[in-house]
mmCIF file of the N, C-alpha and C atoms, coordinates in Angstrom:
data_MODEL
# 
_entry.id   MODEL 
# 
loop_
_atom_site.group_PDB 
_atom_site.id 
_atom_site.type_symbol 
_atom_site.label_atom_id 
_atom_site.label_alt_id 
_atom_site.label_comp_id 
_atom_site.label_asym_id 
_atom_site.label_entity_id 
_atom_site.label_seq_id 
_atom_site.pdbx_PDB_ins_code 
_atom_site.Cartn_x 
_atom_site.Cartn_y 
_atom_site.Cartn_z 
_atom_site.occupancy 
_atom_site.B_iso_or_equiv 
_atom_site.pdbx_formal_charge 
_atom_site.auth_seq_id 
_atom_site.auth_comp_id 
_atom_site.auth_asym_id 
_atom_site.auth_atom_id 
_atom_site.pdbx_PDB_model_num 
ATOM 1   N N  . UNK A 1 1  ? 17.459 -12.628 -4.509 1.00 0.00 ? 1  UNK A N  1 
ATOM 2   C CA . UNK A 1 1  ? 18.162 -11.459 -3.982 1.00 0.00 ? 1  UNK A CA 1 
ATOM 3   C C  . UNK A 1 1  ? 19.613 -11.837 -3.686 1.00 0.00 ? 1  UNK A C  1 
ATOM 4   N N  . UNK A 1 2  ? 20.710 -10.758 -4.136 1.00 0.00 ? 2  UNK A N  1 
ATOM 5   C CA . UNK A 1 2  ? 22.132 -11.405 -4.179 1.00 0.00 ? 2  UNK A CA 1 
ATOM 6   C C  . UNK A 1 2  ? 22.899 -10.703 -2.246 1.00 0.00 ? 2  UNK A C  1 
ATOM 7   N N  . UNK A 1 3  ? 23.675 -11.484 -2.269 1.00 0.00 ? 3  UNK A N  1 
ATOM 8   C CA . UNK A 1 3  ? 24.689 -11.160 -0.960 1.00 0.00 ? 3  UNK A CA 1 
ATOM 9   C C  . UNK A 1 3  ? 23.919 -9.440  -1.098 1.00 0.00 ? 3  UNK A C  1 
ATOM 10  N N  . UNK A 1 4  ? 25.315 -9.019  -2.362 1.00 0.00 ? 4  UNK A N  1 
ATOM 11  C CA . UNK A 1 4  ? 25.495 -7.692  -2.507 1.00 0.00 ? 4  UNK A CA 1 
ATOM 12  C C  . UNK A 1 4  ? 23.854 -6.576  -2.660 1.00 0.00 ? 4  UNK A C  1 
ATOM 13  N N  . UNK A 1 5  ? 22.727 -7.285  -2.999 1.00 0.00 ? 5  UNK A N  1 
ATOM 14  C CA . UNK A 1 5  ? 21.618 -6.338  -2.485 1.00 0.00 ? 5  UNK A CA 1 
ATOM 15  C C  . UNK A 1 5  ? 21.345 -6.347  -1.172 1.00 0.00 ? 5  UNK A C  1 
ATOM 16  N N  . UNK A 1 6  ? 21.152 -7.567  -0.249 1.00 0.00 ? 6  UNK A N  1 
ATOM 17  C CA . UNK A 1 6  ? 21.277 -7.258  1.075  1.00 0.00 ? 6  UNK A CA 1 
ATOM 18  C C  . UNK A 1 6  ? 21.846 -6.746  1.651  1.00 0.00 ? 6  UNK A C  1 
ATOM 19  N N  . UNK A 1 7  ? 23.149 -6.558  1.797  1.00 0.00 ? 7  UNK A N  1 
ATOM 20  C CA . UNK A 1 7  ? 24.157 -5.562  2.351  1.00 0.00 ? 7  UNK A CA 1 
ATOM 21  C C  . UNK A 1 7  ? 24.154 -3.899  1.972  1.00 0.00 ? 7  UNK A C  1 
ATOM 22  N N  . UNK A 1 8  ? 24.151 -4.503  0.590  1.00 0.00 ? 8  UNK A N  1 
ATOM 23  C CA . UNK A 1 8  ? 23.653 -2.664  0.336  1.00 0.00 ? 8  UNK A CA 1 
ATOM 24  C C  . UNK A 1 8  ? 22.124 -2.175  1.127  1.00 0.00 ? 8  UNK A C  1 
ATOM 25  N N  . UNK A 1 9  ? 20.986 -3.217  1.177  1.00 0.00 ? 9  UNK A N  1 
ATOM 26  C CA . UNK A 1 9  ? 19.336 -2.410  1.929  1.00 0.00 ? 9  UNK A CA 1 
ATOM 27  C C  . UNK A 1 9  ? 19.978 -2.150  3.417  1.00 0.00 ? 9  UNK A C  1 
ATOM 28  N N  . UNK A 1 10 ? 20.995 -2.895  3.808  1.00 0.00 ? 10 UNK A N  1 
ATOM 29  C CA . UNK A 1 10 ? 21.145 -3.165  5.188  1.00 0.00 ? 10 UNK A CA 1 
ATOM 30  C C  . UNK A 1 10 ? 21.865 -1.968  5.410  1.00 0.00 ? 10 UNK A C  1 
ATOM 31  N N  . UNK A 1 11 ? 23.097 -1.356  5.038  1.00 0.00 ? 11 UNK A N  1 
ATOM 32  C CA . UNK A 1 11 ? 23.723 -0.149  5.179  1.00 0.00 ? 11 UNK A CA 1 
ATOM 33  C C  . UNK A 1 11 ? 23.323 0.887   4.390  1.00 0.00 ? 11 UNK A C  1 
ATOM 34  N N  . UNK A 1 12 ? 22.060 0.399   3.319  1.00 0.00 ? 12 UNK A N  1 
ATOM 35  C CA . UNK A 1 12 ? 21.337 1.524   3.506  1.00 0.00 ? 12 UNK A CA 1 
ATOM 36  C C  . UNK A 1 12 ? 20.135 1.946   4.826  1.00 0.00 ? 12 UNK A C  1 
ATOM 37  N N  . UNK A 1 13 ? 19.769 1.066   5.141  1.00 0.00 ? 13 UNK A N  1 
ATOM 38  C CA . UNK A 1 13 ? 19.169 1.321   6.549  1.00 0.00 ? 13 UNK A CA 1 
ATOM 39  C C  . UNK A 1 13 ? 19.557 1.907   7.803  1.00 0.00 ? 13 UNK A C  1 
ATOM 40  N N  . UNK A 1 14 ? 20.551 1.149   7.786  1.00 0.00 ? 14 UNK A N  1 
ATOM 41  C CA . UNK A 1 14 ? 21.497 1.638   8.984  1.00 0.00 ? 14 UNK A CA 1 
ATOM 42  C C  . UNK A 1 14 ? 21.870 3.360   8.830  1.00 0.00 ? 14 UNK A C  1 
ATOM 43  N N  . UNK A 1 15 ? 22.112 3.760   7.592  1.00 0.00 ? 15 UNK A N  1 
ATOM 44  C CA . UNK A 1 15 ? 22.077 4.880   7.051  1.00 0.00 ? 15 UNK A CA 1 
ATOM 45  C C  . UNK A 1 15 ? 21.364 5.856   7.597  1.00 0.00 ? 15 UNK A C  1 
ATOM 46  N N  . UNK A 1 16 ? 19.934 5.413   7.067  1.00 0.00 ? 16 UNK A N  1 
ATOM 47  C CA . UNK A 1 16 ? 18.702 5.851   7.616  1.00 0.00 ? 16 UNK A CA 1 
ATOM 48  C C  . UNK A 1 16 ? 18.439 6.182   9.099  1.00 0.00 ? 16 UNK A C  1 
ATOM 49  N N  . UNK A 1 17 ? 18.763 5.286   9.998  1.00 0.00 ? 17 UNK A N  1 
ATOM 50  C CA . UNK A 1 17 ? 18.653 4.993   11.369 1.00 0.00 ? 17 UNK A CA 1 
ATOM 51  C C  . UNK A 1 17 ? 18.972 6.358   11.899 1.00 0.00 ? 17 UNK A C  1 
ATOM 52  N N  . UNK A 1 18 ? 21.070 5.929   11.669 1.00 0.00 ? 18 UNK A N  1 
ATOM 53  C CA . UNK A 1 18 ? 21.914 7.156   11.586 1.00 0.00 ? 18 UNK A CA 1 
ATOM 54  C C  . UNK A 1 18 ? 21.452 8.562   11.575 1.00 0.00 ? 18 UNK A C  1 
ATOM 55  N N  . UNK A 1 19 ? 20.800 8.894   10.162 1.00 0.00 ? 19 UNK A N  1 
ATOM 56  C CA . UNK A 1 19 ? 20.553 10.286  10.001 1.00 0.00 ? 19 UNK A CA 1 
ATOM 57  C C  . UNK A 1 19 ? 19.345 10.398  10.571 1.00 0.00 ? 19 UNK A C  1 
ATOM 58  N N  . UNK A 1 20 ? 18.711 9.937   10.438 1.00 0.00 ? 20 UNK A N  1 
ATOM 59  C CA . UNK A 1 20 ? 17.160 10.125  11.661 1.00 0.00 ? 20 UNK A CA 1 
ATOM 60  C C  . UNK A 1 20 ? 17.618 10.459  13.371 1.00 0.00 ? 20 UNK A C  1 
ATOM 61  N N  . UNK A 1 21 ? 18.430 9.400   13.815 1.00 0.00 ? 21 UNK A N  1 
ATOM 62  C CA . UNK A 1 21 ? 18.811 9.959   14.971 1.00 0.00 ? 21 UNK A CA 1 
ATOM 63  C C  . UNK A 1 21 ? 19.949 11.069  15.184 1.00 0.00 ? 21 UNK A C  1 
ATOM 64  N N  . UNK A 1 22 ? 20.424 11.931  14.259 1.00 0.00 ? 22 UNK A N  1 
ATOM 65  C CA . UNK A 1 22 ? 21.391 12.768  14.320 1.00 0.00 ? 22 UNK A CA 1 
ATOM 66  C C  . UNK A 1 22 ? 20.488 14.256  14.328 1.00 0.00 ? 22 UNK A C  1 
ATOM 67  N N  . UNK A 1 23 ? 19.084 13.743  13.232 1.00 0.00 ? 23 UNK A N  1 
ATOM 68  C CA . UNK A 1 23 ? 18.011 14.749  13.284 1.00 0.00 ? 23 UNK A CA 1 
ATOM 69  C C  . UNK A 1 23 ? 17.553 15.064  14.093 1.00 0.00 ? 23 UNK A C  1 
ATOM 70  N N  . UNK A 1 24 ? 17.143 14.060  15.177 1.00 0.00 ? 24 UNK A N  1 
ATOM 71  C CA . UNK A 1 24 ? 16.449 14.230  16.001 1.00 0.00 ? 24 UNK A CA 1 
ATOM 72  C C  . UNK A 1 24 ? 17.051 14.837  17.533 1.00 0.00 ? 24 UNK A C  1 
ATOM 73  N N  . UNK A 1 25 ? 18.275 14.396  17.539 1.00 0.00 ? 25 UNK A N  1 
ATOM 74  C CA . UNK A 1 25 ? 19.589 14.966  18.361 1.00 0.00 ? 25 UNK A CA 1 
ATOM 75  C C  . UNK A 1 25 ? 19.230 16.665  18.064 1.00 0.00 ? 25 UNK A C  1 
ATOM 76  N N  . UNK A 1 26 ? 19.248 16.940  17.096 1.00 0.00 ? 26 UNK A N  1 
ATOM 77  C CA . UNK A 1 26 ? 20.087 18.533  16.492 1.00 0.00 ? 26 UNK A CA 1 
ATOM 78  C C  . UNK A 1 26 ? 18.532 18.894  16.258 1.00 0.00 ? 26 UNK A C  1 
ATOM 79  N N  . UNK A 1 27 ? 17.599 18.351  15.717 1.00 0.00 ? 27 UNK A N  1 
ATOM 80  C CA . UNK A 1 27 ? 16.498 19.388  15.199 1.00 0.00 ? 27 UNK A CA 1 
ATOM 81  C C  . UNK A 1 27 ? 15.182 19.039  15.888 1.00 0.00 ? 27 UNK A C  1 
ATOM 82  N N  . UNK A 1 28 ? 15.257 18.057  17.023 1.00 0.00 ? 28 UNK A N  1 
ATOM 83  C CA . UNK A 1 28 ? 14.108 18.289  17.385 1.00 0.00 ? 28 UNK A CA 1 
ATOM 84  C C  . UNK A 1 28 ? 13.092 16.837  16.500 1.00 0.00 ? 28 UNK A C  1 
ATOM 85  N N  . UNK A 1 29 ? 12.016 16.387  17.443 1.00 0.00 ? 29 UNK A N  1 
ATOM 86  C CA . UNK A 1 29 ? 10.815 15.631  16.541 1.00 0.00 ? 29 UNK A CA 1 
ATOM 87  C C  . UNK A 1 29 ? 10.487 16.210  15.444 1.00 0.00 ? 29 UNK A C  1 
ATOM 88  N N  . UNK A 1 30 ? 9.887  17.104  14.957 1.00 0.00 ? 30 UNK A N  1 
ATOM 89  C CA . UNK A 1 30 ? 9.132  16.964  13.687 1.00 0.00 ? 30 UNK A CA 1 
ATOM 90  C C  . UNK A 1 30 ? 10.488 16.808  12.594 1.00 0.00 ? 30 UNK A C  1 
ATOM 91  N N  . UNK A 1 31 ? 11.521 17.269  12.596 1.00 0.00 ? 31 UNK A N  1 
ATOM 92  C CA . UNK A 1 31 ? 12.343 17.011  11.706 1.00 0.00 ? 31 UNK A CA 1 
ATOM 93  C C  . UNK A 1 31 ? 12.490 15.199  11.340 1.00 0.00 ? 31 UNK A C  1 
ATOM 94  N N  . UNK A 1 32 ? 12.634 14.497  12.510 1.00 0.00 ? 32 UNK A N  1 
ATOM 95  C CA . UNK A 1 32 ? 13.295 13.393  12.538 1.00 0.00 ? 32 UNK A CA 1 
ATOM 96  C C  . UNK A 1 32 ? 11.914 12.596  12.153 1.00 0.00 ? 32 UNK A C  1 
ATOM 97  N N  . UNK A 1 33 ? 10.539 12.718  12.659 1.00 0.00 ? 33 UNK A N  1 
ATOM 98  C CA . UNK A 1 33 ? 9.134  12.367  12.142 1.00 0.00 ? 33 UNK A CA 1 
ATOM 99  C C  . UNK A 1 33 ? 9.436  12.264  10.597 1.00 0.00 ? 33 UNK A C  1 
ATOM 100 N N  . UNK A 1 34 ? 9.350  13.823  9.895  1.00 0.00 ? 34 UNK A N  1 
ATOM 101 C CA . UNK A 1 34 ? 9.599  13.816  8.552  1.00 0.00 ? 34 UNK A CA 1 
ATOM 102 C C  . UNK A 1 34 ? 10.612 12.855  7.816  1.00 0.00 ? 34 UNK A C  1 
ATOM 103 N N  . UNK A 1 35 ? 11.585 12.321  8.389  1.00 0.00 ? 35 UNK A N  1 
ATOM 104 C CA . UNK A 1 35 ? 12.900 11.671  7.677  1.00 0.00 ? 35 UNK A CA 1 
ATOM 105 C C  . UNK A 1 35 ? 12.665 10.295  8.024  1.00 0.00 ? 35 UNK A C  1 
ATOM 106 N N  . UNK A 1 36 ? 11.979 10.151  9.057  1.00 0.00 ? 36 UNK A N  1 
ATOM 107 C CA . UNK A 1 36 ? 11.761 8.365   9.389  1.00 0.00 ? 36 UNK A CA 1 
ATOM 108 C C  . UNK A 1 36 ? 10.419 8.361   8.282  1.00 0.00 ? 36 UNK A C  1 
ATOM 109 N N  . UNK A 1 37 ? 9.423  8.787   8.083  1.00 0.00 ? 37 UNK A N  1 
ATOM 110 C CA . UNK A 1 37 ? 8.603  9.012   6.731  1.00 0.00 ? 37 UNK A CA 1 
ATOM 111 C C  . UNK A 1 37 ? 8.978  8.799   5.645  1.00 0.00 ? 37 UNK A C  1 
ATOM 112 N N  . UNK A 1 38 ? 10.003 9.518   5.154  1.00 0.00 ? 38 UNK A N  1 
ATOM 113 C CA . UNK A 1 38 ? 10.608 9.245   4.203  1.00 0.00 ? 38 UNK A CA 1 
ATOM 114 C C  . UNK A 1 38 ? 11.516 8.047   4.026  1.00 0.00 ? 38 UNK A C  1 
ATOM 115 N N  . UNK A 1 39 ? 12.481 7.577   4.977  1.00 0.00 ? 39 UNK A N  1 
ATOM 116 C CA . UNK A 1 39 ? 13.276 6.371   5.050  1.00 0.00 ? 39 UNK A CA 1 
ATOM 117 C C  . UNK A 1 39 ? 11.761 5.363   5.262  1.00 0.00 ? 39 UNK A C  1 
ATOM 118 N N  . UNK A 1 40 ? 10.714 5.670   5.615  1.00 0.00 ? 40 UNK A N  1 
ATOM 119 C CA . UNK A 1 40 ? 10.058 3.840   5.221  1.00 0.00 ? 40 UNK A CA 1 
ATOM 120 C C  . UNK A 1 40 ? 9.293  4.086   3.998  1.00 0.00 ? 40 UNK A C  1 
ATOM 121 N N  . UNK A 1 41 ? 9.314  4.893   3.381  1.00 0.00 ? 41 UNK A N  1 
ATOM 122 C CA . UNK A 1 41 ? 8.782  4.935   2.090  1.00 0.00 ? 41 UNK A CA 1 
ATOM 123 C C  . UNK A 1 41 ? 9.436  4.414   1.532  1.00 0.00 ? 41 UNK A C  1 
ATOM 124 N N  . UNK A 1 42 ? 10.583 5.066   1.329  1.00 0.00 ? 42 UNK A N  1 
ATOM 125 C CA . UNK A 1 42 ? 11.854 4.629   0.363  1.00 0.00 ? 42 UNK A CA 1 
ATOM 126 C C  . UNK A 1 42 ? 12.221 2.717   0.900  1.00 0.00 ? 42 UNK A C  1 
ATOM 127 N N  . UNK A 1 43 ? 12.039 2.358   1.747  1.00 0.00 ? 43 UNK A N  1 
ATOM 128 C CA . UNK A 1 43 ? 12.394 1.145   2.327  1.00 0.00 ? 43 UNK A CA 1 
ATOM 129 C C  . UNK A 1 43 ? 11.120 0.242   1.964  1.00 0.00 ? 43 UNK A C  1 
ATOM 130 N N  . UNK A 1 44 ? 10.136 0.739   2.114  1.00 0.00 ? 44 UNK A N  1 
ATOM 131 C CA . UNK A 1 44 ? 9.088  0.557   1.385  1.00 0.00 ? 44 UNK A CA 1 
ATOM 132 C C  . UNK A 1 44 ? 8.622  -0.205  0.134  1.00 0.00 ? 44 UNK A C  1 
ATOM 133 N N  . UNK A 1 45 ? 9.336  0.762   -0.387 1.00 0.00 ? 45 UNK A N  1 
ATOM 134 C CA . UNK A 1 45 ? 9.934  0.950   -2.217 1.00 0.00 ? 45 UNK A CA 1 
ATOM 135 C C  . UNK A 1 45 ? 10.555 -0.490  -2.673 1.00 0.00 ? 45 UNK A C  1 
ATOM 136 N N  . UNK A 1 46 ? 11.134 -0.653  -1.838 1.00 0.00 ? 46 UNK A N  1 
ATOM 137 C CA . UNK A 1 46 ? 12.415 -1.166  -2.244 1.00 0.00 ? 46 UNK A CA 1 
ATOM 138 C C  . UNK A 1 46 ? 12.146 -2.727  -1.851 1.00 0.00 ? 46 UNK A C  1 
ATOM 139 N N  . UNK A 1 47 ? 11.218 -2.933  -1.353 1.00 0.00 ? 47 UNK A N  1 
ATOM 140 C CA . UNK A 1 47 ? 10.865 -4.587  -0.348 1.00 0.00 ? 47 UNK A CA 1 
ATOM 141 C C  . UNK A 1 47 ? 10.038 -5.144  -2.127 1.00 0.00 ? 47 UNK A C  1 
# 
C-alpha cells in the first residue's frame, strides 16, 4: 500500500466522519445511522 493510498482512505474517512456528523447535526439519527452504514461498507470495501 503506497503513502498516496493511505492518505487518500484517511481523508476519505475523515470525509465520512464529517458528513455523518453534519447529518446527524441537521437531520436527526436515522439519517446519520443510514450514512455511517454506508461509509463502513464502502470502508469495508476498500480494506
Amino acid at each position: 500500500m503506497s503513502v498516496y493510498q493511505v492518505v487518500h482512505m484517511v481523508a476519505m474517512w475523515h470525509g465520512f466522519v464529517a458528513a455523518a456528523w453534519a447529518m446527524h447535526m441537521v437531520g436527526g439519527v436515522p439519517s446519520a445511522l443510514v450514512l455511517w452504514c454506508a461509509a463502513l461498507r464502502i470502508f469495508a470495501a476498500h480494506r
